[in-house]
N, C-alpha and C positions, 0 to 999 in steps of 0.2 A: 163422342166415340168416333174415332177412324179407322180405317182399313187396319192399323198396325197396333186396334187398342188391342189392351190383354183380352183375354176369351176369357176369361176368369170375371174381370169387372166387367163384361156386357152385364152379368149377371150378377155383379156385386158381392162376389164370392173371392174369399180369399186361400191363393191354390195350396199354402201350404194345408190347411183346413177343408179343402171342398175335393181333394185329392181322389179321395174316394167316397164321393157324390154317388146317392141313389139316380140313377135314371128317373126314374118315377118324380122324386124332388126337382130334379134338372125339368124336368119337361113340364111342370105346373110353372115353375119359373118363367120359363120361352112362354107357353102359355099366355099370361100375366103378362108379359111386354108386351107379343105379338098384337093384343089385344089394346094398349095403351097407344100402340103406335102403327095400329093399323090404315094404312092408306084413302082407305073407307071414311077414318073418322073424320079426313082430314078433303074433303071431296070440295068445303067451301072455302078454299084456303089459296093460297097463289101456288102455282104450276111448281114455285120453287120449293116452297115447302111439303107442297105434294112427295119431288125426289127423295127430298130429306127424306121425308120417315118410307119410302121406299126404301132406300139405302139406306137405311141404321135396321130394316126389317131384314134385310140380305145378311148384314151384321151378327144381326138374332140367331137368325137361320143356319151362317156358317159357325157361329162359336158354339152353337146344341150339336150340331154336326158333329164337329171335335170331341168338343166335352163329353158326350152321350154314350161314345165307345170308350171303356175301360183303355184300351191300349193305344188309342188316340190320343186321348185326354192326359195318359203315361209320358206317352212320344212328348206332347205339348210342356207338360209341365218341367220336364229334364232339360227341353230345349230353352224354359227360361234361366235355365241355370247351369247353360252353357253345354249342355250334352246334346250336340244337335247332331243327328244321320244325312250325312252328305253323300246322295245316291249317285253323285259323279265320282267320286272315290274307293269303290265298290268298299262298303266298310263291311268289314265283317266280325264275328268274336274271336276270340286270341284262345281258345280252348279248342286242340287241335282234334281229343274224340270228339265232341260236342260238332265238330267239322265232318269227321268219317265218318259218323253216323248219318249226316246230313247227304254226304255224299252217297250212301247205301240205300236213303231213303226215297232218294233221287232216282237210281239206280232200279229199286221194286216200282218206283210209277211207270218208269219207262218200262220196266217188263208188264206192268199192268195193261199201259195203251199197244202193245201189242196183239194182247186179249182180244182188242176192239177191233184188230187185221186180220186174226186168225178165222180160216173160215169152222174151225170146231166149236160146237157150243161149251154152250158153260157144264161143268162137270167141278166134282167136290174139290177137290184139289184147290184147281184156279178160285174158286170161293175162297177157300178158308185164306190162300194169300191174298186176297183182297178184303178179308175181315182184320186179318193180322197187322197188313200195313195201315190200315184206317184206323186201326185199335191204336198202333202204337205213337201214331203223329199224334191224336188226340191227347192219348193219358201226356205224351212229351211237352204239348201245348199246356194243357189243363197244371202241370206242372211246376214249369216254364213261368204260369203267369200268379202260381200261387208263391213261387222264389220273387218274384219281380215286387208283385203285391208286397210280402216281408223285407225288403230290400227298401222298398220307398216310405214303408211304414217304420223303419231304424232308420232313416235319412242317408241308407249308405248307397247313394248317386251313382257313382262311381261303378258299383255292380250292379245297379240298376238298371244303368245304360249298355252293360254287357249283357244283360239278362233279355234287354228291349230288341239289341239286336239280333239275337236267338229267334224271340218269340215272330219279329218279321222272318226268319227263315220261315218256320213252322207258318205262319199264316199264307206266306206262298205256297207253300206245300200244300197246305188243306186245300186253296181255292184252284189250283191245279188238278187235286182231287176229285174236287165238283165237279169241275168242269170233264173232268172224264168219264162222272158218273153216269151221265146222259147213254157216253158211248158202252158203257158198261152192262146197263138197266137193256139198251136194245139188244144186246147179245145175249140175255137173260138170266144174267147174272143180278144179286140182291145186294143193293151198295144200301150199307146205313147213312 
């Protein structure tokens, strides 16, 4: 195994088949290696073989990484089959609502973290648009990756990769989300 094996065979798993891998299964696996080739076992061994199985354990490490997140392990498997996200080409989807919404969504976070300048507290209003925008990136997400799921589960690639680059909008989103919730939560407003 080297830096550029498949993340699939660390684990001997085959991706058209392991596609949609229980977490739980994935991680008894890592498990199981971690433990065959942990650096421990190997304490009376030469310095070189020490690195090895340090390095084939980093290996372990990064390919459960991937693997372990649904939309990771999505991204991963597309990319061996040619559908790869080249973040210097800002790629985006070719569904021009699926855009305007993005753009609108964009739009209520930004009037969100204003919330966290304004010296008024929180009042029902500003709530319920901060339940409504949370509500609806989510069901959009939760959506998003149950079309994605059915998309790679009928082998059609091709919208799947449309579907993945979506689903990266929506996960920027959310985690911009979080990270406002901080400022939210201190203004006293209830973020789910």
């Amino acid at each position: 195994m080297d830096k550029k094996a498949n993340l699939f065979a660390v684990f001997n798993l085959n991706p058209r088949e392991s596609i949609f891998i229980e977490k739980a299964e994935l991680s008894q696996m890592m498990k199981q290696l971690q433990f065959k080739l942990h650096p421990d076992r190997f304490s009376k061994l030469s310095q070189h073989e020490k690195d090895l199985s340090s390095n084939l354990s980093a290996i372990i490490n990064h390919s459960y990484k991937v693997l372990s997140d649904d939309i990771e392990r999505w991204q991963y498997f597309l990319s061996l089959h040619g559908f790869q996200i080249d973040e210097s080409r800002n790629m985006q989807p070719k569904d021009m609502e699926f855009l305007d919404e993005m753009l609108e969504l964009n739009e209520s976070l930004d009037a969100l973290k204003g919330l966290t300048k304004s010296p008024k507290s929180a009042n029902p209003t500003d709530q319920k648009e901060i339940d409504d925008t949370y509500r609806r990136v989510d069901l959009m997400y939760n959506e998003i990756k149950e079309n994605l799921r059915r998309a790679l589960k009928s082998d059609d690639l091709k919208l799947a990769f449309d579907l993945l680059l979506r689903i990266k909008y929506l996960q920027r989103l959310k985690i911009d989300f979080k990270e406002l919730s901080t400022d939210l939560k201190a203004k006293g407003f209830k973020v789910m």
